[in-house]
PDB file as gemmi writes it, atoms N, CA and C in Angstrom:
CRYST1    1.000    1.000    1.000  90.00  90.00  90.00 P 1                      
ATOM      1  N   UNK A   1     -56.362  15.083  22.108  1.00  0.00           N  
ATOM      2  CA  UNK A   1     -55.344  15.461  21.147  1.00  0.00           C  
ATOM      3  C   UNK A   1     -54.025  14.806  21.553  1.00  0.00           C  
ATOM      4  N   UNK A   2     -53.414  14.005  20.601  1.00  0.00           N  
ATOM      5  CA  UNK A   2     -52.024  13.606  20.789  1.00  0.00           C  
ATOM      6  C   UNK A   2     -50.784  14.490  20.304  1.00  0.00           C  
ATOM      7  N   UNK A   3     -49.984  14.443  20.851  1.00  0.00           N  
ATOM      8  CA  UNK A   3     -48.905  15.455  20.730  1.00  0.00           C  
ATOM      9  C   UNK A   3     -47.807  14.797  20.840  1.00  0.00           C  
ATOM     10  N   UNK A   4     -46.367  15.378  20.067  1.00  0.00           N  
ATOM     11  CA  UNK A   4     -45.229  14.304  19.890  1.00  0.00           C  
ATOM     12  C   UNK A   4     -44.348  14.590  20.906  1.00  0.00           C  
ATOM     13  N   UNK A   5     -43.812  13.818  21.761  1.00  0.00           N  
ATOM     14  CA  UNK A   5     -42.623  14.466  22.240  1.00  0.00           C  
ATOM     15  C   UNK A   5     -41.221  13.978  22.128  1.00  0.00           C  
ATOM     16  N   UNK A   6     -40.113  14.159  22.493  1.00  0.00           N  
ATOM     17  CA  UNK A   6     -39.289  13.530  22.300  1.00  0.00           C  
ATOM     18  C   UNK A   6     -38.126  13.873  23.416  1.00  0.00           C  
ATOM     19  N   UNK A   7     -37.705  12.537  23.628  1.00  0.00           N  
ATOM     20  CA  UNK A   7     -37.178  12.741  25.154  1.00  0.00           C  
ATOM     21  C   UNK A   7     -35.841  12.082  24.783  1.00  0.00           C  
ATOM     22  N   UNK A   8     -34.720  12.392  25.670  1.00  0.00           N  
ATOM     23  CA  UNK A   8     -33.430  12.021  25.785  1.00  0.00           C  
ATOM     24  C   UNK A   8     -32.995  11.275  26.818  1.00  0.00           C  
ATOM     25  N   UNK A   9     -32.028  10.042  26.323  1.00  0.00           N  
ATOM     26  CA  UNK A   9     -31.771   9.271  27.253  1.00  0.00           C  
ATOM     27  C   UNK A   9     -30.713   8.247  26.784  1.00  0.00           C  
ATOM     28  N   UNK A  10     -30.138   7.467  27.816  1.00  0.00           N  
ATOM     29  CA  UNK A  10     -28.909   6.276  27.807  1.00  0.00           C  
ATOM     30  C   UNK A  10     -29.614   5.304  26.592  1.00  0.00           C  
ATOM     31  N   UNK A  11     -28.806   4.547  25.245  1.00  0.00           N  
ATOM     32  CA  UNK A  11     -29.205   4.043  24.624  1.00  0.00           C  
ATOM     33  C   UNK A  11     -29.718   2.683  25.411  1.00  0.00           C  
ATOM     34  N   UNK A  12     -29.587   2.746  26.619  1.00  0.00           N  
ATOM     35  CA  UNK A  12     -29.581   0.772  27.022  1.00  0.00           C  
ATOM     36  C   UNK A  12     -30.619   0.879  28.041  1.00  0.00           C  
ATOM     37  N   UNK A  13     -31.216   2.427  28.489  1.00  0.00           N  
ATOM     38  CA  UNK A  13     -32.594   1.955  28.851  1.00  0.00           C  
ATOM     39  C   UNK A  13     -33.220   1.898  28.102  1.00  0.00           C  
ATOM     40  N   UNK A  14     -33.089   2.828  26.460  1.00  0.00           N  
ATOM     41  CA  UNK A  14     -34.017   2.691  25.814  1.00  0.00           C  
ATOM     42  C   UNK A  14     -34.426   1.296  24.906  1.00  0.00           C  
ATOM     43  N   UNK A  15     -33.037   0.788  25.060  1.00  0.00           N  
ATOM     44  CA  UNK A  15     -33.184  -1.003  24.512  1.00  0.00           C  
ATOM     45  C   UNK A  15     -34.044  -1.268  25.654  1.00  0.00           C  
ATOM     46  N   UNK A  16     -33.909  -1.481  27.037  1.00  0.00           N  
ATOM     47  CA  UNK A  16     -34.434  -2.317  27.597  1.00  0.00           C  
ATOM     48  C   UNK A  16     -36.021  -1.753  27.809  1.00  0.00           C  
ATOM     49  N   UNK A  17     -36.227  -1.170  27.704  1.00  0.00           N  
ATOM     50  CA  UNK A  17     -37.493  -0.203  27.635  1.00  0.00           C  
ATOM     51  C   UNK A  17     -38.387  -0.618  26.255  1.00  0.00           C  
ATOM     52  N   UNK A  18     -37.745  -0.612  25.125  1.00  0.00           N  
ATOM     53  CA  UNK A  18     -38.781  -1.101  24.095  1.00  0.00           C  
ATOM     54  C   UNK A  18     -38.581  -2.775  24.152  1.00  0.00           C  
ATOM     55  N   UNK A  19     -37.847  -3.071  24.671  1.00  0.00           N  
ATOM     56  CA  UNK A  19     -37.533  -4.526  25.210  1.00  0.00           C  
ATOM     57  C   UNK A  19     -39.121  -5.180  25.968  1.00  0.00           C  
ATOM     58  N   UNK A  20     -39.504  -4.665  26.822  1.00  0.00           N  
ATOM     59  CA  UNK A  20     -40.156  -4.318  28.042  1.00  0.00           C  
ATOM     60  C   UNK A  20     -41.547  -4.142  27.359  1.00  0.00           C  
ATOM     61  N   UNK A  21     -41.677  -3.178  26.672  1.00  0.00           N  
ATOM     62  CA  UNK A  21     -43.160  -2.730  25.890  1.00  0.00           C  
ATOM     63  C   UNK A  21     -43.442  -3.936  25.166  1.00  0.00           C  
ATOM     64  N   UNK A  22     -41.948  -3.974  24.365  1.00  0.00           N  
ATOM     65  CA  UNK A  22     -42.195  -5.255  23.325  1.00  0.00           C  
ATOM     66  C   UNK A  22     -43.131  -6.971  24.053  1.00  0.00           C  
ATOM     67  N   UNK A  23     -42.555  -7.056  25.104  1.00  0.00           N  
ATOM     68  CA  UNK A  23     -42.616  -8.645  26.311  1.00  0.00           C  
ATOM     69  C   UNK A  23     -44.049  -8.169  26.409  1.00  0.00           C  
ATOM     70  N   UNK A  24     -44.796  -7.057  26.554  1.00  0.00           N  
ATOM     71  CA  UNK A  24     -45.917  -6.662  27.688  1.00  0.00           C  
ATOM     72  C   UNK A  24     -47.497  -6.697  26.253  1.00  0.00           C  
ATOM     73  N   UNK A  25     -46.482  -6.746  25.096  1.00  0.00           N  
ATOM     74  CA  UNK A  25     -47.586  -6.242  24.133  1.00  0.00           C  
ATOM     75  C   UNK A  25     -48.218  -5.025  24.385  1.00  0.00           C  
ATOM     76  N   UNK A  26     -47.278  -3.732  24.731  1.00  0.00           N  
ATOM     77  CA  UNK A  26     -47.452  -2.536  24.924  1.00  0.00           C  
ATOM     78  C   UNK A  26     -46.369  -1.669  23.776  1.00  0.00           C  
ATOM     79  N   UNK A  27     -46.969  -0.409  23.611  1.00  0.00           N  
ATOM     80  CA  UNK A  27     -46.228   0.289  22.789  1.00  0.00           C  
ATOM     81  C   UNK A  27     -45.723   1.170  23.742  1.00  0.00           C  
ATOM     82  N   UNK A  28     -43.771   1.763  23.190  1.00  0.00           N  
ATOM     83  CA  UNK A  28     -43.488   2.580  24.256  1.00  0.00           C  
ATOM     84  C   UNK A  28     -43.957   3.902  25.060  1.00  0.00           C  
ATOM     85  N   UNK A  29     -44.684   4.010  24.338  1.00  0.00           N  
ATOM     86  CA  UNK A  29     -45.429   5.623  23.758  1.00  0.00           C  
ATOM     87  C   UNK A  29     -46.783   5.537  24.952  1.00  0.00           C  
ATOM     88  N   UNK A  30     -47.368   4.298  24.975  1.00  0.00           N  
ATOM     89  CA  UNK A  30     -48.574   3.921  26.055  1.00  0.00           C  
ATOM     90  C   UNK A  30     -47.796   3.677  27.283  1.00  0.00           C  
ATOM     91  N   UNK A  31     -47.059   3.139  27.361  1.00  0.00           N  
ATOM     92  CA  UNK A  31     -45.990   2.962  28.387  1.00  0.00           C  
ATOM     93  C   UNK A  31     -45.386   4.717  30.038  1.00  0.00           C  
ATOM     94  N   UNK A  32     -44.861   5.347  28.569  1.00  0.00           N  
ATOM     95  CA  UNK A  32     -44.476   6.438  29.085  1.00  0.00           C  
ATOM     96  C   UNK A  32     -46.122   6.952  29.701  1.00  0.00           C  
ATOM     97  N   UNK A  33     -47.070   7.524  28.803  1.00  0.00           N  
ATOM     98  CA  UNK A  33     -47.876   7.920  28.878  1.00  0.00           C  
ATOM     99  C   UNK A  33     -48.359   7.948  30.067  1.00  0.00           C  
ATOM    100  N   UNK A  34     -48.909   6.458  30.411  1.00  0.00           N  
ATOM    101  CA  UNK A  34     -49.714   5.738  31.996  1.00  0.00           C  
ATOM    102  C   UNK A  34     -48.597   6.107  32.573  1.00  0.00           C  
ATOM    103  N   UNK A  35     -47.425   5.951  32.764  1.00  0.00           N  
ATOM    104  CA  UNK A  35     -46.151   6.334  34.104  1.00  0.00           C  
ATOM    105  C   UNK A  35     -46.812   7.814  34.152  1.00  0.00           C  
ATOM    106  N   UNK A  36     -46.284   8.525  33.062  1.00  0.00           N  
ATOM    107  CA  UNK A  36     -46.766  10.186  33.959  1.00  0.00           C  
ATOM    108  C   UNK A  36     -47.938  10.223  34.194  1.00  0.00           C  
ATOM    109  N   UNK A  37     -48.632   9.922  33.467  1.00  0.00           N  
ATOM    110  CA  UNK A  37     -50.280  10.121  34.186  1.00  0.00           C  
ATOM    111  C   UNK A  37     -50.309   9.187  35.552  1.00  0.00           C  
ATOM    112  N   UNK A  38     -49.986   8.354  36.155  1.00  0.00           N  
ATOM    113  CA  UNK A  38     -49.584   7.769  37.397  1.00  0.00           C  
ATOM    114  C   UNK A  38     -49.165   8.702  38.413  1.00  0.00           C  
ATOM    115  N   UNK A  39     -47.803   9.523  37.799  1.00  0.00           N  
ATOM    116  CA  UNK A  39     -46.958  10.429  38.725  1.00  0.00           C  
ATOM    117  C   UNK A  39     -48.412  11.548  39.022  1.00  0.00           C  
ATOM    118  N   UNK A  40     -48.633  11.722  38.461  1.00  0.00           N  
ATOM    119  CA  UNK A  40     -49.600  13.470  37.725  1.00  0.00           C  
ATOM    120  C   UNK A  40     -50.813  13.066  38.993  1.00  0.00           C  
ATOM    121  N   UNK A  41     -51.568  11.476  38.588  1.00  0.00           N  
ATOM    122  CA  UNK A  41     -52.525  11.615  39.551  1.00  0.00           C  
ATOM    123  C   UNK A  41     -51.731  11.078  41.147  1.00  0.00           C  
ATOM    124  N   UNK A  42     -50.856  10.701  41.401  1.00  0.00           N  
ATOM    125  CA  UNK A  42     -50.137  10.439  43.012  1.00  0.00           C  
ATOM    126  C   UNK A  42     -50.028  11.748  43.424  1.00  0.00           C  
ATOM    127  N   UNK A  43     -49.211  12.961  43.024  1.00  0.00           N  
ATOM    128  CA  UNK A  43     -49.279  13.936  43.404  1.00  0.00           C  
ATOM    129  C   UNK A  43     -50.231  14.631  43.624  1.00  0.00           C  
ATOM    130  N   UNK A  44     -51.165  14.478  42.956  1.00  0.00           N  
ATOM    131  CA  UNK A  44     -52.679  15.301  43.587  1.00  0.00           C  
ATOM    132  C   UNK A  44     -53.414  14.037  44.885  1.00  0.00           C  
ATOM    133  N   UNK A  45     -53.249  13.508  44.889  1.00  0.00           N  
ATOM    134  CA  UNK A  45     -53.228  12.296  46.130  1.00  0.00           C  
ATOM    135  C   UNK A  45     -52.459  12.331  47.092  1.00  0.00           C  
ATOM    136  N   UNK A  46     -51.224  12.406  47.179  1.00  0.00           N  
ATOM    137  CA  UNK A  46     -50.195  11.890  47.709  1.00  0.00           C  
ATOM    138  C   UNK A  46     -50.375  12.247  49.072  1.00  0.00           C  
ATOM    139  N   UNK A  47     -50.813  13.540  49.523  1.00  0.00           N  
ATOM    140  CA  UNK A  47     -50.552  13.832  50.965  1.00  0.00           C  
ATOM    141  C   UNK A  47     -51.956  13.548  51.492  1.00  0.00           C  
ATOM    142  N   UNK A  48     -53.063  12.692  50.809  1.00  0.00           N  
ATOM    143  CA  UNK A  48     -53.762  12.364  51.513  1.00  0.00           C  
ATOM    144  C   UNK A  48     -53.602  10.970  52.436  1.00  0.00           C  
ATOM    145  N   UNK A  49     -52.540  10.558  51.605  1.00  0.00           N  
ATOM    146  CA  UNK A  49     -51.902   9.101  52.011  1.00  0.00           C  
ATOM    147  C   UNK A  49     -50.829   8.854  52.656  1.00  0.00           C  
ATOM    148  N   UNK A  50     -51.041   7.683  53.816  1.00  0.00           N  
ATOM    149  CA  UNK A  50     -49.752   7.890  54.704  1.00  0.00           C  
ATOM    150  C   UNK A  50     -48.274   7.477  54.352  1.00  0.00           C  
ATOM    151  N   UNK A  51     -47.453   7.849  54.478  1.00  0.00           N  
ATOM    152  CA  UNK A  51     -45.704   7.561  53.693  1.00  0.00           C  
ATOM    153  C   UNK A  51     -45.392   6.140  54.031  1.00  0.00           C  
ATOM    154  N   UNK A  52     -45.892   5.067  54.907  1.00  0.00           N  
ATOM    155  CA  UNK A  52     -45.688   3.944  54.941  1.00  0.00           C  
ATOM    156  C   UNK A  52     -46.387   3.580  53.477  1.00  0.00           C  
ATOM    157  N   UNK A  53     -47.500   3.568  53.816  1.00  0.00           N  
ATOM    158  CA  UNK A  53     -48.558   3.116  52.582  1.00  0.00           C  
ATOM    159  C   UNK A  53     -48.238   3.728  51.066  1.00  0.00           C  
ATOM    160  N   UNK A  54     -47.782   4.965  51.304  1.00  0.00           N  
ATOM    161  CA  UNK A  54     -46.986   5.763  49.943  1.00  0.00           C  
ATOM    162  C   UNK A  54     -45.712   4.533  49.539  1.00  0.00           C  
ATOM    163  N   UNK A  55     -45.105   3.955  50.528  1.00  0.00           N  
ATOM    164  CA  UNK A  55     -43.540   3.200  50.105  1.00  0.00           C  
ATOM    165  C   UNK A  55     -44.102   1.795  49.522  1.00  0.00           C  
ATOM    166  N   UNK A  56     -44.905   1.866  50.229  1.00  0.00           N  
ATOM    167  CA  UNK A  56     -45.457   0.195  49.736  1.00  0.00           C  
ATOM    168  C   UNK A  56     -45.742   0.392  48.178  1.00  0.00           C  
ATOM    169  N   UNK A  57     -46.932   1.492  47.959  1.00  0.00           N  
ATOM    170  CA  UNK A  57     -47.522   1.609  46.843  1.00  0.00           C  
ATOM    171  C   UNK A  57     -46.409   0.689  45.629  1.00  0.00           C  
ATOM    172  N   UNK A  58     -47.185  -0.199  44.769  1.00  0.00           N  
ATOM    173  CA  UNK A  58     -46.644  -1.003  43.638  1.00  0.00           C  
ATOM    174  C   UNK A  58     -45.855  -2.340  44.038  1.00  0.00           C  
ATOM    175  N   UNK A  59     -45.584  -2.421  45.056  1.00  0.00           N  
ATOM    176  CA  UNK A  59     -44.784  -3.505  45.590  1.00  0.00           C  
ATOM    177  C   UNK A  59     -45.838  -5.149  45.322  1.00  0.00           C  
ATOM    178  N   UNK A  60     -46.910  -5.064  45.081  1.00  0.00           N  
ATOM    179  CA  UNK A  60     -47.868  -6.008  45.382  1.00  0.00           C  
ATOM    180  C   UNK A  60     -48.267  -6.255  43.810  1.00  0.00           C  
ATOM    181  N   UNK A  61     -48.058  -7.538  43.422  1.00  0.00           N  
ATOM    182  CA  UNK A  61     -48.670  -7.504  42.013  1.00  0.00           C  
ATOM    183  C   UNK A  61     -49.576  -8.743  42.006  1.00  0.00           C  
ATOM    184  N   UNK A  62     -50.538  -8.503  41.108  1.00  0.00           N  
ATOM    185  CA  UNK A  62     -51.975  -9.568  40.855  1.00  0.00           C  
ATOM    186  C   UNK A  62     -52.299  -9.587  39.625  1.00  0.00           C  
ATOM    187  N   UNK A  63     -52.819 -10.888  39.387  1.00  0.00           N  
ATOM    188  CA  UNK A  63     -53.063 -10.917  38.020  1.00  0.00           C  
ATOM    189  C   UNK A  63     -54.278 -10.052  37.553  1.00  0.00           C  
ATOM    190  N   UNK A  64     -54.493  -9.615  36.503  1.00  0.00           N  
ATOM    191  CA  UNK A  64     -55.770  -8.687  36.111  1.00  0.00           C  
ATOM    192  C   UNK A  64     -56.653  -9.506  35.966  1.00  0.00           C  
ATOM    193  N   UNK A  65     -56.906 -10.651  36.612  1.00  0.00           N  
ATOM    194  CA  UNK A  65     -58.227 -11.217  36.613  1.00  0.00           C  
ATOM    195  C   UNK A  65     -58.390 -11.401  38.155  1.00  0.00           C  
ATOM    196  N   UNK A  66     -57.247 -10.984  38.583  1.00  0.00           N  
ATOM    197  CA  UNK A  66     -57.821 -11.106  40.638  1.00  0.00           C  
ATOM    198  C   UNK A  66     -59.295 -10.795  40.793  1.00  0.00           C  
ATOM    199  N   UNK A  67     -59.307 -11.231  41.920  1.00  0.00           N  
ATOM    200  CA  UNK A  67     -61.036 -11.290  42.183  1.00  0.00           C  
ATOM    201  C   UNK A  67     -60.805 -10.732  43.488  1.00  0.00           C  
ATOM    202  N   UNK A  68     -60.335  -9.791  44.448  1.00  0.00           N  
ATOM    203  CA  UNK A  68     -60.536  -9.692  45.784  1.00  0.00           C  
ATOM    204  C   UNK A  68     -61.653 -10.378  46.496  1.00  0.00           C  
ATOM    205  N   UNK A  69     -62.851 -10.240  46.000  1.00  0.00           N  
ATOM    206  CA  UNK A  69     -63.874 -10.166  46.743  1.00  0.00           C  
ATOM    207  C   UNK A  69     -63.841 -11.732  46.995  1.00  0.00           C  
ATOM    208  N   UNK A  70     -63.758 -12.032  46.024  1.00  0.00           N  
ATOM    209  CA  UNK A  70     -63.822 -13.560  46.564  1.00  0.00           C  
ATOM    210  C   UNK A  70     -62.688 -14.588  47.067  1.00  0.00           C  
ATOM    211  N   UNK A  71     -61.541 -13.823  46.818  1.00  0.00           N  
ATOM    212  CA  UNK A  71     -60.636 -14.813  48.130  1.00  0.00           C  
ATOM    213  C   UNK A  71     -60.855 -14.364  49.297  1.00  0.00           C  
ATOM    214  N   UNK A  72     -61.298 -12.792  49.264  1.00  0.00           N  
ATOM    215  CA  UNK A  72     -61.657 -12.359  50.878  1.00  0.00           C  
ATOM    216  C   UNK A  72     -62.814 -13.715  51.286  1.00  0.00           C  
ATOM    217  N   UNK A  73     -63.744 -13.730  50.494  1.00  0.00           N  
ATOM    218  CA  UNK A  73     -64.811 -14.469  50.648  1.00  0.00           C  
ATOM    219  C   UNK A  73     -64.190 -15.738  50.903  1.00  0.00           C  
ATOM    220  N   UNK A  74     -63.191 -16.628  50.230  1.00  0.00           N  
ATOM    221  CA  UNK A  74     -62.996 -17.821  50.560  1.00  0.00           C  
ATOM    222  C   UNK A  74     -62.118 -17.800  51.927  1.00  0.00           C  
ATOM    223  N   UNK A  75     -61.012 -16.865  52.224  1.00  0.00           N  
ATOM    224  CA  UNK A  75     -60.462 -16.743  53.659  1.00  0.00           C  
ATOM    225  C   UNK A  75     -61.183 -16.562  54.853  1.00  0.00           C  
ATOM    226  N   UNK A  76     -62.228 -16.129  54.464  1.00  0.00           N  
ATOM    227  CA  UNK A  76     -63.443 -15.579  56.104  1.00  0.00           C  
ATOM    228  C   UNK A  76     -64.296 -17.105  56.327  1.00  0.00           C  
ATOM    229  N   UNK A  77     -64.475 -17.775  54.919  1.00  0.00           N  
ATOM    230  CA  UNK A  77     -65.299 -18.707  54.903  1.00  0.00           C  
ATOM    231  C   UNK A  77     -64.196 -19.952  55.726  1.00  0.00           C  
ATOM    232  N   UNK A  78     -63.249 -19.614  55.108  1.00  0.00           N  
ATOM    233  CA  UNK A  78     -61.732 -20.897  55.519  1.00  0.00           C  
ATOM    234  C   UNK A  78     -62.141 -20.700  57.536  1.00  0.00           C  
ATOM    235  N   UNK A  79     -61.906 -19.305  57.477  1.00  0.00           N  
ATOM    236  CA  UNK A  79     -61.216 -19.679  58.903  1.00  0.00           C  
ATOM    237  C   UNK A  79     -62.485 -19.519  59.996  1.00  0.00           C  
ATOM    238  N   UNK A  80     -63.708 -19.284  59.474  1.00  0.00           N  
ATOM    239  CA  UNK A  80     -65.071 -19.191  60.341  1.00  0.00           C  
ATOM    240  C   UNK A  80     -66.012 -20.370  59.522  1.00  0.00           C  
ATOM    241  N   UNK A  81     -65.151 -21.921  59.155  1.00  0.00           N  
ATOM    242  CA  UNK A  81     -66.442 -22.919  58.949  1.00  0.00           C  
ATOM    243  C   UNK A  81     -66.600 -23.142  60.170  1.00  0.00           C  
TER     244      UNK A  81                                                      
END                                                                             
């Protein structure tokens, strides 16, 4: 079930904010949404995780086609031919 809400705020985040959705081909509404559901699931997490690793969290960005497995695979292969 979707439900409306409506929130208050500085007109110039909210420019830069549908600014932002607009660049991402996201709507603001999906935007907000994933942030609290983000906050909602960290907090039921959070103290399982250590506060270094908590500060880092988001700092690291990859494209959505990263492949971990296989640059791990090409770095182990790099440095053990």
């Amino acid at each position: 079930m979707t439900t409306k809400l409506t929130l208050t705020m500085e007109d110039t985040v909210i420019d830069s904010a549908k600014k932002y959705a607009r660049d991402n081909g996201k709507s603001l509404s999906d935007i907000v949404e994933n942030y609290l559901k983000s906050i909602a699931i960290q907090d039921d997490t959070i103290s399982e995780i250590s506060p270094k690793v908590t500060r880092l969290m988001g700092i690291l960005k990859v494209p959505d086609d990263f492949d971990y497995k296989k640059e791990l695979g090409d770095a182990l292969a790099e440095k053990y031919k």
